[in-house]
N, C-alpha and C positions, 0 to 999 in steps of 0.2 A: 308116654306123657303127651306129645303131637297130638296122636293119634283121640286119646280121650281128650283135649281141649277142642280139637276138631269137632267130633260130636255134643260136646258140650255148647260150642258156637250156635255150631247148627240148630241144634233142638233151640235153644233158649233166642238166638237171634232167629229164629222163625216165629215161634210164639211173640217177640217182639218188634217184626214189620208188621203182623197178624193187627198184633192191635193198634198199632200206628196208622200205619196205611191199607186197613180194608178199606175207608168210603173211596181214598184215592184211586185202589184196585178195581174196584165194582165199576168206578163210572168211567174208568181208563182215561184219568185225567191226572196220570202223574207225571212229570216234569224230569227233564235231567238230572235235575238238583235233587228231587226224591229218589232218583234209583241209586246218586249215590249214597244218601242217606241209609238207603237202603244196603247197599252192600258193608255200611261201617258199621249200621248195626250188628254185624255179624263179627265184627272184630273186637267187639266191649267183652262179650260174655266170654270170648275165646283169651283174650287177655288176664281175665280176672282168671279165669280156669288154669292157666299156665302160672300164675303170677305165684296162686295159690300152693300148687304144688311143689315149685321149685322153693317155696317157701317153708313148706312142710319136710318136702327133704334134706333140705337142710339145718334144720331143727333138728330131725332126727338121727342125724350123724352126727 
């Protein structure tokens, strides 16, 4: 379960710095506050993906 929330983080919180902060990236004008924006981005989709399945599995027992 880690493990596929892990890649699920990853993929979806990278498609979503992507579009947040490309003009940020290109002009290398981001800010401490955007990197960590950035690395929490990666904690939403890994969240939902854990939240989800522990949800499911429990369901289904």
């Amino acid at each position: 379960m880690v493990g596929r929330s892990i890649k699920v983080g990853l993929l979806v919180g990278t498609i979503l710095v992507l579009i947040n902060y490309t003009d940020g990236i290109i002009a290398a004008e981001l800010t401490t506050t955007d990197y960590l924006k950035m690395v929490l981005t990666y904690f939403v989709p890994y969240c939902v993906s854990t939240y989800a399945t522990v949800r499911a599995l429990l369901k289904g027992g």
